[in-house]
TIMAR-99092 format. One record per residue: x, y, z of N, C-alpha, C, CB in turn. Coordinates in steps of 0.02 Angstrom, whole numbers, padded with zeros to 5 digits, always signed. Glycine has a CB too. Layout:
N
XYZXYZXYZXYZ;...
! end
This chain:
340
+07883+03567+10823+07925+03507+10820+07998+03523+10833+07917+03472+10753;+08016+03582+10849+08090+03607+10838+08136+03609+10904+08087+03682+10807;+08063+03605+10952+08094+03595+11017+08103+03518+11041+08051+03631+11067;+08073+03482+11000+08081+03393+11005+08151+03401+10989+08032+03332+10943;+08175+03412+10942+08248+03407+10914+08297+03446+10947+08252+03428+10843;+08310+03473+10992+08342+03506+11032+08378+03430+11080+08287+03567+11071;+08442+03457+11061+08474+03392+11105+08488+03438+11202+08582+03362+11049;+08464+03383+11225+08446+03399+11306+08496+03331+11323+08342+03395+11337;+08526+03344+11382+08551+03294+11408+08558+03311+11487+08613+03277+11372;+08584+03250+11532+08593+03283+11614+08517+03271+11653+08614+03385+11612;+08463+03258+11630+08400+03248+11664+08369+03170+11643+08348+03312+11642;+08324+03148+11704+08315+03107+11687+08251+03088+11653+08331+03086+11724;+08211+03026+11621+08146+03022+11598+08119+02995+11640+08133+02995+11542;+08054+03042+11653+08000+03035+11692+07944+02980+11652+07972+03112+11705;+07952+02936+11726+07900+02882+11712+07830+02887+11754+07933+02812+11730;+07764+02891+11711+07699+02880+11762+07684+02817+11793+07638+02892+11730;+07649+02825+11833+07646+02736+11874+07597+02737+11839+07634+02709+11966;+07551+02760+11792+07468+02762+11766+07413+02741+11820+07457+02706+11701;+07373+02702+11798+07301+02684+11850+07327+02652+11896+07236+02638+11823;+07332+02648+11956+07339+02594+12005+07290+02541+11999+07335+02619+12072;+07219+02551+11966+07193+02483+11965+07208+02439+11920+07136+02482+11965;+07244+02466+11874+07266+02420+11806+07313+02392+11818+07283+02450+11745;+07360+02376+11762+07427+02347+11747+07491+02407+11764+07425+02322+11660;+07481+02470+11774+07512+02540+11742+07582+02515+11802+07452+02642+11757;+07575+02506+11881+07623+02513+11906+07664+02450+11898+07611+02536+11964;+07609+02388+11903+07679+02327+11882+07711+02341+11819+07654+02242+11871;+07686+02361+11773+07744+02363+11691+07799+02428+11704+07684+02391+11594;+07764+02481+11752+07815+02532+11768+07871+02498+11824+07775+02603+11800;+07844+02455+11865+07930+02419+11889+07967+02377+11861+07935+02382+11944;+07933+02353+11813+07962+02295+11765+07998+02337+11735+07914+02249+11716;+07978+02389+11690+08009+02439+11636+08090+02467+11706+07925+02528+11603;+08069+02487+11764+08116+02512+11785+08172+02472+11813+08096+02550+11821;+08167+02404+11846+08220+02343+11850+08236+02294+11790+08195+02298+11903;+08203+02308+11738+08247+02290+11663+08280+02345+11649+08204+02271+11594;+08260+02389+11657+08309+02450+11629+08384+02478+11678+08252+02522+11622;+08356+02454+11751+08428+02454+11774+08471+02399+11766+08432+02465+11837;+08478+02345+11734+08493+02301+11724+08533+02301+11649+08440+02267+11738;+08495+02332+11602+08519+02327+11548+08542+02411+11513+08466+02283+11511;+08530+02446+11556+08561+02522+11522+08557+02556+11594+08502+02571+11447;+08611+02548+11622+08632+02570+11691+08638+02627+11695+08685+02548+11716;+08662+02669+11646+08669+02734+11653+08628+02791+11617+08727+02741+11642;+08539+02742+11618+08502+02795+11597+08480+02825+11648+08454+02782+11558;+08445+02864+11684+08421+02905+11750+08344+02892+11727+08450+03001+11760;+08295+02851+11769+08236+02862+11774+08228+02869+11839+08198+02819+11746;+08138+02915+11816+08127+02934+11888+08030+02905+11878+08150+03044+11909;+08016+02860+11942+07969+02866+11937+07914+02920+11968+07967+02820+11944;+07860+02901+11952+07814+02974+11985+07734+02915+12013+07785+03063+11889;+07716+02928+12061+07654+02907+12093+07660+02895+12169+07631+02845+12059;+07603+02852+12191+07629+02837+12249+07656+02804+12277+07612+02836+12272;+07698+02852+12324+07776+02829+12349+07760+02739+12378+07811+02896+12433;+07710+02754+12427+07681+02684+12466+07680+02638+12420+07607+02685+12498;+07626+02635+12394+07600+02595+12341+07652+02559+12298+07558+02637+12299;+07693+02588+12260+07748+02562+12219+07801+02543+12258+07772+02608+12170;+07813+02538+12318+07857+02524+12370+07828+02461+12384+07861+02575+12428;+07756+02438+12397+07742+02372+12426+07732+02337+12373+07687+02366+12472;+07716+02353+12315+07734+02313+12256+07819+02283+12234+07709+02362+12201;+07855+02319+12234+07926+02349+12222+07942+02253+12271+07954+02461+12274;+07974+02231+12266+08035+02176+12293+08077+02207+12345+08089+02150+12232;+08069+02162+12398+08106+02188+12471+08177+02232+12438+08137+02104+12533;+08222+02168+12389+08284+02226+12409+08304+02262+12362+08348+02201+12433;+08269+02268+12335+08236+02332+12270+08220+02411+12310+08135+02297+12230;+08179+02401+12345+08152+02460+12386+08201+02518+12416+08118+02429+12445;+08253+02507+12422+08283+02568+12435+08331+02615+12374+08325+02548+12492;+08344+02553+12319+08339+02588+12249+08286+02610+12220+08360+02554+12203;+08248+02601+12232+08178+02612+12207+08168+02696+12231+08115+02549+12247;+08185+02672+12307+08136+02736+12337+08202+02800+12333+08099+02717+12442;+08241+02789+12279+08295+02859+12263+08252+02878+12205+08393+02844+12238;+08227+02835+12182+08193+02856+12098+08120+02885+12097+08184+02781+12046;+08107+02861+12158+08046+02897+12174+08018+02979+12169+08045+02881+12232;+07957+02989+12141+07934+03047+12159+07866+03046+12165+07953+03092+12120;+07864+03056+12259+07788+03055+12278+07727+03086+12260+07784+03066+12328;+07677+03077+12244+07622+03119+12237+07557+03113+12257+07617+03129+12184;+07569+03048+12326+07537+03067+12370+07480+03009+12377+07519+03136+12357;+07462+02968+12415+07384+02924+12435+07343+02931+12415+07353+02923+12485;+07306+02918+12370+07244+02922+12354+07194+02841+12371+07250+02946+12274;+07216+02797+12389+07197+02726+12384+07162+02741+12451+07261+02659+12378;+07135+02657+12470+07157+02602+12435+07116+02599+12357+07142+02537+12484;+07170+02551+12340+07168+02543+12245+07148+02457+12239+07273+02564+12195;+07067+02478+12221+07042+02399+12198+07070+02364+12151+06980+02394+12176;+07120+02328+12165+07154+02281+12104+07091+02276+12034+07174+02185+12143;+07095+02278+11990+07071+02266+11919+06995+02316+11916+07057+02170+11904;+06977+02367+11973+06926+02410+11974+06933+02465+11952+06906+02417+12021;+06862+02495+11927+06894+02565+11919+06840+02620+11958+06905+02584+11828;+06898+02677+11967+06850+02720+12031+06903+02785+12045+06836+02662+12123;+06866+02822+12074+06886+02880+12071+06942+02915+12085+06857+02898+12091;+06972+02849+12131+07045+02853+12182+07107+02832+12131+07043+02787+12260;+07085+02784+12090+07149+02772+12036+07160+02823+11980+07139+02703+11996;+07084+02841+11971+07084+02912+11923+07141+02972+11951+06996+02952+11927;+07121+02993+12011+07157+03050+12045+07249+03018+12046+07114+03064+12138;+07254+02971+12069+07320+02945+12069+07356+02942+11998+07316+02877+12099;+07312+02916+11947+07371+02914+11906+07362+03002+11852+07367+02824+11852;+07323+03036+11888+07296+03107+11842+07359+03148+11903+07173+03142+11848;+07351+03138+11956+07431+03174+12005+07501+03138+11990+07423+03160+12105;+07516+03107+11946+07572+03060+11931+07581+03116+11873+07558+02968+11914;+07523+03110+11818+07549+03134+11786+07554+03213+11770+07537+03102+11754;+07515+03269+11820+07545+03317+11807+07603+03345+11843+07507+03350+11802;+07638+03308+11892+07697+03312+11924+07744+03301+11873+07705+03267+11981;+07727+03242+11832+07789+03226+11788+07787+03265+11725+07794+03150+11769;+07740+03274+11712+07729+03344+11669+07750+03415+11673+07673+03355+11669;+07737+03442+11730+07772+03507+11771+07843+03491+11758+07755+03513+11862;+07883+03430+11788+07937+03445+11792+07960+03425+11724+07967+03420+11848;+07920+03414+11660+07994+03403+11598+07966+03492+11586+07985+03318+11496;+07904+03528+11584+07916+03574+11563+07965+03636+11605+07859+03585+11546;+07980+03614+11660+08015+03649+11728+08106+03620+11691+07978+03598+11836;+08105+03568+11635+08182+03555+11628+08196+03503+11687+08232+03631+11636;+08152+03502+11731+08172+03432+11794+08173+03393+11756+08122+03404+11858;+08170+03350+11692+08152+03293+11668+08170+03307+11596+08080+03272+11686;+08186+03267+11553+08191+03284+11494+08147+03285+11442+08227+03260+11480;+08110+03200+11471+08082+03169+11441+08016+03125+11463+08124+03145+11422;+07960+03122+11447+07890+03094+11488+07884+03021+11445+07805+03156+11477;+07870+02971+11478+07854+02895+11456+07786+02879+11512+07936+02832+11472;+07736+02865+11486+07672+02855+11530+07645+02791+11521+07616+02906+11517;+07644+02765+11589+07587+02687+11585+07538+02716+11561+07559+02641+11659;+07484+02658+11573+07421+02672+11522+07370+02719+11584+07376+02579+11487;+07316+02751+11581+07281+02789+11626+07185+02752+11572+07318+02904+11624;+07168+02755+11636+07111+02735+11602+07043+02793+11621+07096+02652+11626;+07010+02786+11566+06974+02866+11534+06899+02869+11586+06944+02860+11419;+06883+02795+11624+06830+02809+11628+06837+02823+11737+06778+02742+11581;+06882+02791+11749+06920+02849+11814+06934+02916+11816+06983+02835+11829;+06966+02926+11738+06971+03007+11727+06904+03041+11766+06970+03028+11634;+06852+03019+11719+06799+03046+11702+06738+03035+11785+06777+03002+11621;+06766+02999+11825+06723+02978+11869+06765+03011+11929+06708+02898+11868;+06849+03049+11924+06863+03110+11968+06868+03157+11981+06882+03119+11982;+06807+03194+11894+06798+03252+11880+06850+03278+11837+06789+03284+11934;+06875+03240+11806+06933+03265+11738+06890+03245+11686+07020+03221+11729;+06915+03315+11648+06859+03332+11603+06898+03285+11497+06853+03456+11612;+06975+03298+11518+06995+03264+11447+06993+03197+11445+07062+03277+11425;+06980+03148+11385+06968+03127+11384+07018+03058+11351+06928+03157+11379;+07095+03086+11369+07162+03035+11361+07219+03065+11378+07176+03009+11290;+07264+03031+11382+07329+03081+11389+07337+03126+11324+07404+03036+11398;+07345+03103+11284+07363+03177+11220+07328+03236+11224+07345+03161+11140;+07251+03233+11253+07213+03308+11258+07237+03338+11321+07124+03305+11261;+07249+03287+11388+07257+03327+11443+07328+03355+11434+07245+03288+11511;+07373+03321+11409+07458+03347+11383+07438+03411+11347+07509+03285+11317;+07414+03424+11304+07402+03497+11302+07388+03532+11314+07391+03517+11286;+07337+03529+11360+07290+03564+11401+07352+03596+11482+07211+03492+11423;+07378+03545+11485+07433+03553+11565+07502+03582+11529+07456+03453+11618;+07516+03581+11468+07574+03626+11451+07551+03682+11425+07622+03600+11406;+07488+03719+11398+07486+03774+11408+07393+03789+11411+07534+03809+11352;+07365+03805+11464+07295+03801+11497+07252+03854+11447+07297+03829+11588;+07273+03909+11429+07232+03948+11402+07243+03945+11312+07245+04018+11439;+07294+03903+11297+07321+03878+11243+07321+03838+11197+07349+03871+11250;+07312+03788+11216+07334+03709+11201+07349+03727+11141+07280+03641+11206;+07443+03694+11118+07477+03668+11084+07427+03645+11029+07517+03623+11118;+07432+03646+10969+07419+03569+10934+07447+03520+10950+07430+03562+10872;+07424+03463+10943+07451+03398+10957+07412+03351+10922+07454+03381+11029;+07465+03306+10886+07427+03232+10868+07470+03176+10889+07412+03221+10784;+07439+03122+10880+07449+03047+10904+07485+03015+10866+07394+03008+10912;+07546+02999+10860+07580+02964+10832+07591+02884+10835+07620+02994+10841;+07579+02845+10803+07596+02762+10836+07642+02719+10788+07517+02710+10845;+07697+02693+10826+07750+02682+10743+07756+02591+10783+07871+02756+10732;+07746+02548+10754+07778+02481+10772+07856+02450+10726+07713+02426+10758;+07882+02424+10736+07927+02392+10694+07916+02409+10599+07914+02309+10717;+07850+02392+10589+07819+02376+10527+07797+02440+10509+07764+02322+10527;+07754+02481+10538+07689+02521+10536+07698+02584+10561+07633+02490+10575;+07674+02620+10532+07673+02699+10582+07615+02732+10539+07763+02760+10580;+07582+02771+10605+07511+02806+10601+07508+02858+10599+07470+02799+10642;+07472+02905+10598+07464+02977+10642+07378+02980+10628+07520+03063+10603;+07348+03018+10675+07268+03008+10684+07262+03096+10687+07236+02953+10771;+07226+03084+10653+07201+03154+10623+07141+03192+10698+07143+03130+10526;+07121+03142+10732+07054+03137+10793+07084+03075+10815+06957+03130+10765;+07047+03089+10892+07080+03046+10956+07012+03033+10985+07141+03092+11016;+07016+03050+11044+06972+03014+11082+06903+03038+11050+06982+03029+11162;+06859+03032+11003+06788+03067+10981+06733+02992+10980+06797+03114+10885;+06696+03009+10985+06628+02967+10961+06656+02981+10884+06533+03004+10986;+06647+02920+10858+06641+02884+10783+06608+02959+10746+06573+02795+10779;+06543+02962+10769+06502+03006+10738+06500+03077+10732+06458+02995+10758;+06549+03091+10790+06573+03157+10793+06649+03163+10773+06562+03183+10864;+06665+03109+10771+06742+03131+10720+06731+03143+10661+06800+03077+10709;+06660+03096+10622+06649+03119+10551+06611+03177+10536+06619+03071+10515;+06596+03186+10582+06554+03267+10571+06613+03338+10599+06463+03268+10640;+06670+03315+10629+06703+03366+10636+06751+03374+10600+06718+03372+10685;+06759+03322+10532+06819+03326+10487+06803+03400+10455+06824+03257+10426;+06880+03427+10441+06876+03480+10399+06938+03477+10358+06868+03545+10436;+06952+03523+10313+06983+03523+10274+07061+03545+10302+06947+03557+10228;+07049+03614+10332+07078+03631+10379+07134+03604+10467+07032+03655+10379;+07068+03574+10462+07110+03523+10510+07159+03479+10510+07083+03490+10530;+07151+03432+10441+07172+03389+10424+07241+03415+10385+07122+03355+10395;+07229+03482+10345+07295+03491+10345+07340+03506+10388+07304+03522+10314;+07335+03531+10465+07342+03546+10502+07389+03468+10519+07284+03579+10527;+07343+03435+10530+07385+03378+10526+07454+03327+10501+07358+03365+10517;+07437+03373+10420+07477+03336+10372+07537+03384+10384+07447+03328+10291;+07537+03430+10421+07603+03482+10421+07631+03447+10484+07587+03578+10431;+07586+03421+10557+07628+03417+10603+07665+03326+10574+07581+03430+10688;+07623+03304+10551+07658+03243+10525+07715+03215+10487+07629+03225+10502;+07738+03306+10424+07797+03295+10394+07850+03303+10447+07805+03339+10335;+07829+03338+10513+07870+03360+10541+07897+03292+10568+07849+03413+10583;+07886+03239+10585+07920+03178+10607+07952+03151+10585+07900+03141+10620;+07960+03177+10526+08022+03124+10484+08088+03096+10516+08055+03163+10423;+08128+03174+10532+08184+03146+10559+08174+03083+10630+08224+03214+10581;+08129+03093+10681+08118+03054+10718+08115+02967+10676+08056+03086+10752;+08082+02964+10616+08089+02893+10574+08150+02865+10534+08041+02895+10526;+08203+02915+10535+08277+02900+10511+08273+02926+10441+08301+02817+10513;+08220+02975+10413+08212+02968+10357+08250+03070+10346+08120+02934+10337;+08273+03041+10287+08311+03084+10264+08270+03135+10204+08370+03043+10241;+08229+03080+10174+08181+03157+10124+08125+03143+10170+08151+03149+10012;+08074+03205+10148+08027+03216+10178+07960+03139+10180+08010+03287+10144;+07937+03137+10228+07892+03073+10244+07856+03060+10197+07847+03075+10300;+07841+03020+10155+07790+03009+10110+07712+02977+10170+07827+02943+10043;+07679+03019+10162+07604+03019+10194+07561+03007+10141+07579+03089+10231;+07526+02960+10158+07455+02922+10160+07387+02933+10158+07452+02899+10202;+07357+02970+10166+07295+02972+10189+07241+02925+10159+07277+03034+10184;+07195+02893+10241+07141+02866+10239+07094+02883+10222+07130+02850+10274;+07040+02838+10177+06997+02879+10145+06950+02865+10219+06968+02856+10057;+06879+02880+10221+06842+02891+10275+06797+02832+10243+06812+02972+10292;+06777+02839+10175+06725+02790+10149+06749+02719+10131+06692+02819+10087;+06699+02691+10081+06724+02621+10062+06762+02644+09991+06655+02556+10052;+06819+02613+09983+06838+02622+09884+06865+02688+09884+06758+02624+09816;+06867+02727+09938+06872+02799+09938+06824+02836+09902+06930+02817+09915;+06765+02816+09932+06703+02832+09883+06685+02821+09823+06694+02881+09876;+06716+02780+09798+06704+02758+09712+06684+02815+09666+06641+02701+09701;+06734+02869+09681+06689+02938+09634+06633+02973+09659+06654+02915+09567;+06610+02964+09717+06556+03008+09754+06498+02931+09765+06517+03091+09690;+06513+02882+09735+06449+02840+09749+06450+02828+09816+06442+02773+09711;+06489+02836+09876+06470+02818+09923+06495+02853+09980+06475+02763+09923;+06472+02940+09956+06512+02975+09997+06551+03042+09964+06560+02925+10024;+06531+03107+09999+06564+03152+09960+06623+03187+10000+06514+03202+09935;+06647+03170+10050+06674+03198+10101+06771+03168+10067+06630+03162+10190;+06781+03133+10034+06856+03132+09986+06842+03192+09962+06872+03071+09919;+06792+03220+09901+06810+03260+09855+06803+03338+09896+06765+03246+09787;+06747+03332+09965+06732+03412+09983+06783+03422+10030+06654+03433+10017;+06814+03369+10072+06840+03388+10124+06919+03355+10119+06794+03367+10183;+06949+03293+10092+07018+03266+10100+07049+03287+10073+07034+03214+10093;+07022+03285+09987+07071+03321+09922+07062+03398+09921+07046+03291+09838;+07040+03438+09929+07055+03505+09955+07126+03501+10003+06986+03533+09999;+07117+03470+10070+07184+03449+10112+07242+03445+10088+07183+03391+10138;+07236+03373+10045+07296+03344+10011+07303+03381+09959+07293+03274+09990;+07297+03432+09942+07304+03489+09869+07334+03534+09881+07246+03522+09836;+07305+03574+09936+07373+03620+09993+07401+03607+10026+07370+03663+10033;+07417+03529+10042+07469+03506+10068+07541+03507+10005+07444+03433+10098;+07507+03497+09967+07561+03470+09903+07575+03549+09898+07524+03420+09817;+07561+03562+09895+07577+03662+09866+07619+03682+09901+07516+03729+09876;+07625+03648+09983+07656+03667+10017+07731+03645+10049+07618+03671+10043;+07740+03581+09989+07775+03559+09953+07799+03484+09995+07825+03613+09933;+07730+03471+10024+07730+03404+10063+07729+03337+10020+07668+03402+10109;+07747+03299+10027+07741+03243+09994+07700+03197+10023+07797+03218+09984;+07624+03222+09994+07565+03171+10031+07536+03144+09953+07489+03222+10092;+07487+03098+09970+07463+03085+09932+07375+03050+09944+07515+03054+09908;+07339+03033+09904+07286+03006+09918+07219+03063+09900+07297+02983+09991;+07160+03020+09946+07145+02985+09975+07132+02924+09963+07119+03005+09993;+07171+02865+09993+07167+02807+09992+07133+02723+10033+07213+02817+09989;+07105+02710+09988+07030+02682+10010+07078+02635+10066+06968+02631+09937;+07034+02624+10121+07058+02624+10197+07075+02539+10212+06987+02660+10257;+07057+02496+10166+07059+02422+10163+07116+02395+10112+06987+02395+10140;+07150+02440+10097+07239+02434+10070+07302+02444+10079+07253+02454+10036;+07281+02513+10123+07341+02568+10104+07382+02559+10168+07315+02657+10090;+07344+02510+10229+07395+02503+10276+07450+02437+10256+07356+02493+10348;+07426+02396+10189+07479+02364+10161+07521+02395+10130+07465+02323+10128;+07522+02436+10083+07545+02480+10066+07614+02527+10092+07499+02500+10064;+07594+02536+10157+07653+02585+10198+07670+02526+10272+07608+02687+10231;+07667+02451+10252+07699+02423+10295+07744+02385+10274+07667+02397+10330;+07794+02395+10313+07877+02376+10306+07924+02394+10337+07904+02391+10257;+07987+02347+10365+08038+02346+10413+08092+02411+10395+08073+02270+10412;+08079+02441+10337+08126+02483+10299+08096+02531+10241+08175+02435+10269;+08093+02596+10221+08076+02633+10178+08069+02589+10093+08130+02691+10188;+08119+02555+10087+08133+02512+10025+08074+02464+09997+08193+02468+10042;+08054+02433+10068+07975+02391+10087+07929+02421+10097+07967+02352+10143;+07914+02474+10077+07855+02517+10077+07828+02563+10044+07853+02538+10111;+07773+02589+10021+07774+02640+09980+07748+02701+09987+07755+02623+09937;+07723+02692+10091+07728+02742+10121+07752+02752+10181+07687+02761+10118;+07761+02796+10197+07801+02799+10264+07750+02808+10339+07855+02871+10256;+07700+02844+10328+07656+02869+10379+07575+02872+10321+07695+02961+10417;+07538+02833+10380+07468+02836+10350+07425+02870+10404+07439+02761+10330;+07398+02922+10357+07367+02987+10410+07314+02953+10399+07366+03079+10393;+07260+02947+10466+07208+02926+10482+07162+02963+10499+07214+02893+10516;+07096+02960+10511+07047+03006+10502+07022+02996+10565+07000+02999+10444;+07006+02945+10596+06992+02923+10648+07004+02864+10703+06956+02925+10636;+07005+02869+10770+07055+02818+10821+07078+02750+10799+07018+02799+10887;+06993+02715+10795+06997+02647+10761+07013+02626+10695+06947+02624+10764;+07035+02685+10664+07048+02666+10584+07127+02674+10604+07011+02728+10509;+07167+02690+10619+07218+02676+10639+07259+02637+10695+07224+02711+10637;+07215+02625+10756+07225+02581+10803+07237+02499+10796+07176+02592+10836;+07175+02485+10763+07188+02430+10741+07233+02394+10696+07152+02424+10729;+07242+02431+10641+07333+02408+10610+07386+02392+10643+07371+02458+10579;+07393+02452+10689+07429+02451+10726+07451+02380+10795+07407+02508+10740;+07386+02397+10812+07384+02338+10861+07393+02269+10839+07323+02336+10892;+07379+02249+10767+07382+02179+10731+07445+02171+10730+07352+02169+10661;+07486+02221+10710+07542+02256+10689+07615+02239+10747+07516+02341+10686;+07599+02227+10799+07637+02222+10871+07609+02274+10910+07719+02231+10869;+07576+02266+10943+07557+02296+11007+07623+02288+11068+07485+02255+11031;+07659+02253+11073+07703+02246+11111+07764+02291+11100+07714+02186+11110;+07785+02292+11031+07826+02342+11025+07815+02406+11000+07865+02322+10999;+07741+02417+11020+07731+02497+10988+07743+02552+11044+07646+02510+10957;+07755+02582+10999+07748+02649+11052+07725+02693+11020+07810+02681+11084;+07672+02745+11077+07639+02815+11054+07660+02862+11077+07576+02825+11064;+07676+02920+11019+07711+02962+11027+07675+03031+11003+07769+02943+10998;+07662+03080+11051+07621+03146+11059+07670+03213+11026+07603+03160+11151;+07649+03197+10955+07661+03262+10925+07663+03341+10923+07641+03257+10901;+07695+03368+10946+07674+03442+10945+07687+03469+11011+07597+03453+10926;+07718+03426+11062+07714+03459+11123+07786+03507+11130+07705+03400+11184;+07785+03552+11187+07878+03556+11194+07932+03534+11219+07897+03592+11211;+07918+03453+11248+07929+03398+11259+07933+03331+11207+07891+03395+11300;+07979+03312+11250+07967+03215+11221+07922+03191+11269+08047+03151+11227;+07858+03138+11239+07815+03117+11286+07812+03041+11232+07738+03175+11304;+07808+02993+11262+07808+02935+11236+07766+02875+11278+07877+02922+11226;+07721+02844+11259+07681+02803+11289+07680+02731+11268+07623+02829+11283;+07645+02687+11304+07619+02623+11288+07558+02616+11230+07596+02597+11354;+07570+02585+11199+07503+02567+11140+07450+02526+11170+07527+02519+11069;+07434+02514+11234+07386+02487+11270+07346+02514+11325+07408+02442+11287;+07299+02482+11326+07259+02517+11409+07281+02471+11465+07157+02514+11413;+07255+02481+11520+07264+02461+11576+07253+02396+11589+07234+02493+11611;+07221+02357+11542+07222+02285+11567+07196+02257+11645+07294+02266+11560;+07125+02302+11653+07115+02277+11712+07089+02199+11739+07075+02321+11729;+07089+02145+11662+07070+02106+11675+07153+02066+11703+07020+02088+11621;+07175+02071+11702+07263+02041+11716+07304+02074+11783+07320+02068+11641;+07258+02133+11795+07303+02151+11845+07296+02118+11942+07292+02235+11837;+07361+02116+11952+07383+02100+12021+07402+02033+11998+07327+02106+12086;+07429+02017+11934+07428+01935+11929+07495+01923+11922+07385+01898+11866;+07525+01976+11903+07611+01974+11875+07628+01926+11812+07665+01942+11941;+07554+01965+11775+07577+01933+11707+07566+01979+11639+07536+01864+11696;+07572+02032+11661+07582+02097+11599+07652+02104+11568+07567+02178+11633;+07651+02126+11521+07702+02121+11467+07745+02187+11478+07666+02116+11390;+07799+02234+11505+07811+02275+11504+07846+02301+11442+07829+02276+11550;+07873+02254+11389+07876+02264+11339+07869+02324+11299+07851+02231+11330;+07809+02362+11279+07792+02421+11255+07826+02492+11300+07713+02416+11254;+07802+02484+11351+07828+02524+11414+07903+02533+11391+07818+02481+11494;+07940+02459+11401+08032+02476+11396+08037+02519+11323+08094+02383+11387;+07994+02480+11257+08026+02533+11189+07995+02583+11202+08014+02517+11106;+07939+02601+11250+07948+02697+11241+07979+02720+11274+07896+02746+11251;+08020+02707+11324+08066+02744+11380+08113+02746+11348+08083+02716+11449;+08148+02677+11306+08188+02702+11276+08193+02744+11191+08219+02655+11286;+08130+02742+11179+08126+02823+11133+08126+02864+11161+08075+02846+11095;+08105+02871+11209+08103+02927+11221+08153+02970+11267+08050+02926+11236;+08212+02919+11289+08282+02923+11290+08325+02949+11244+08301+02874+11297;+08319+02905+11171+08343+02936+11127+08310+03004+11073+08359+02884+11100;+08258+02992+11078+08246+03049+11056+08247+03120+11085+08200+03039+11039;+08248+03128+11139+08254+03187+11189+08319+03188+11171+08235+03181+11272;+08373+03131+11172+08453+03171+11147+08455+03184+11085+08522+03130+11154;+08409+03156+11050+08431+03146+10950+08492+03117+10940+08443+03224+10898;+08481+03075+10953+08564+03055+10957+08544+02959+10913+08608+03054+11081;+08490+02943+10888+08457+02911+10855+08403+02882+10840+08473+02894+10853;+08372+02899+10769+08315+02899+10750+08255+02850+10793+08326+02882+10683;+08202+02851+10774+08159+02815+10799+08182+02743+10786+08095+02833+10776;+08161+02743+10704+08185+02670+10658+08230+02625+10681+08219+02685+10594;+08269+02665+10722+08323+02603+10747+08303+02570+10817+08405+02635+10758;+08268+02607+10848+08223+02573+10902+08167+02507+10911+08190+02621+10916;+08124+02527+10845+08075+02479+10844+08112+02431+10827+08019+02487+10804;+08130+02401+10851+08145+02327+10839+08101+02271+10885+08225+02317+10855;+08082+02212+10851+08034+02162+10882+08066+02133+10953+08021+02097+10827;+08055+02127+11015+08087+02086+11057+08094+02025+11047+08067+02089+11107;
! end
């Protein structure tokens, strides 16, 4: 986390065009002609194809456009709202160009439309979202830890497991892991404006948090072991807390309104969904652990909306601009989420 906090300045944030069959490149021109409009002197650069975002792009847009540009080349044609192997490759070459260059220092900072998993998977890419392939492309024989961060106005997450089958996230919980987790999670504090260490959450996996073992032994064999050497280690977690409360609990516009700060989650949908009830519009997801700022949209591709020019770029603008400010540190997350 120590290289997140490193103030960088002089480069610009790299934007992905994501799927061409989705929503990814209209919210990435929306995000990039609101943003020249209203913070003139941030430097974005987009990344995909040059063509493609050019005939989308507004006649006299296009030659500002095409300074911000960074090609990566034809893969189309791109079936408006389809998915197939050509949008996979396009928005999977978007993003390790823009990837190469924040770890190359070309860029400071990564903000990604949405990429959708089942193009991944149908152009022979083997991860199975941006947060696994982000580790996997900053170091190949390596991978970083990394977890998923999602903070709205109200709410903030961190997911212990990402992209898994239901059934294999609960069979791969460990004790280990999860603390693993609860360490990269204190590490976000400063990113939340918060001055003592994060008060964390954890989701129980069962109902009641197992009511004492009646419905489930995986609190007492596998969470509270976690949360026991987390505390030793002089984290301020707490739990495990039965999973149908505790996101009331740690929601609020301010530390004062809450009584936690971050609710560690066990699995995608046990945290997604808060979230999303939560403002989906102004969330942003944010990839823990990398040696970068990487900041995303809290949505998928929306292939039922696309080519219509009626997607929300919304999410897109608050992660570019986290991920503006956070690449300088120059102010907290908290002061970002604000509702449009």
């Amino acid at each position: 986390m120590t290289s997140h906090l490193q103030q960088k300045t002089g480069h610009s944030i790299a934007i992905t065009m994501g799927d061409p069959g989705g929503i990814g490149p209209e919210i990435a021109l929306k995000a990039w002609r609101q943003l020249q409009d209203s913070h003139p002197a941030l430097e974005l650069s987009l990344y995909g194809d040059r063509g493609h975002l050019l005939d989308l792009a507004q006649p006299a847009e296009r030659s500002r456009l095409d300074r911000a540009l960074h090609d990566t080349g034809a893969y189309g044609p791109y079936p408006i709202g389809q998915v197939n192997q050509e949008t996979g490759q396009a928005s999977m070459a978007a993003l390790v160009m823009a990837t190469n260059d924040c770890l190359a220092g070309k860029a400071r900072a990564l903000a990604t439309a949405p990429i959708h998993k089942t193009a991944w998977s149908l152009a022979g890419y083997p991860w199975p979202g941006h947060t696994e392939c982000l580790a996997s492309l900053t170091n190949p024989s390596n991978p970083p830890a990394v977890r998923m961060m999602l903070a709205t106005p109200l709410l903030r997450v961190v997911l212990d497991s990402i992209h898994l089958p239901l059934a294999k996230a609960i069979a791969d919980l460990s004790s280990d892991h999860l603390l693993q987790t609860l360490q990269i999670a204190h590490q976000a504090g400063p990113w939340l404006g918060l001055t003592q260490p994060p008060r964390l959450a954890v989701a129980a996996l069962n109902p009641h948090a197992s009511e004492n073992g009646r419905f489930g032994d995986e609190e007492e064999k596998i969470l509270r072991p976690a949360i026991e050497q987390a505390q030793s280690q002089g984290l301020n977690v707490s739990g495990p807390w039965p999973a149908d409360t505790v996101f009331m609990k740690a929601l609020g516009a301010s530390p004062a309104q809450r009584q936690f700060d971050l609710v560690v989650c066990l699995y995608h949908d046990q945290g997604l969904i808060p979230i999303k009830l939560n403002g989906i519009d102004e969330g942003v997801n944010i990839t823990l652990g990398l040696p970068f700022v990487r900041t995303s949209v809290d949505h998928g591709t929306a292939c039922d909306i696309a080519g219509q020019n009626r997607a929300s770029a919304h999410s897109l603008v608050a992660a570019i601009l986290a991920a503006d400010q956070l690449s300088r540190c120059v102010s907290p997350l908290a002061d970002l989420l604000q509702p449009f």
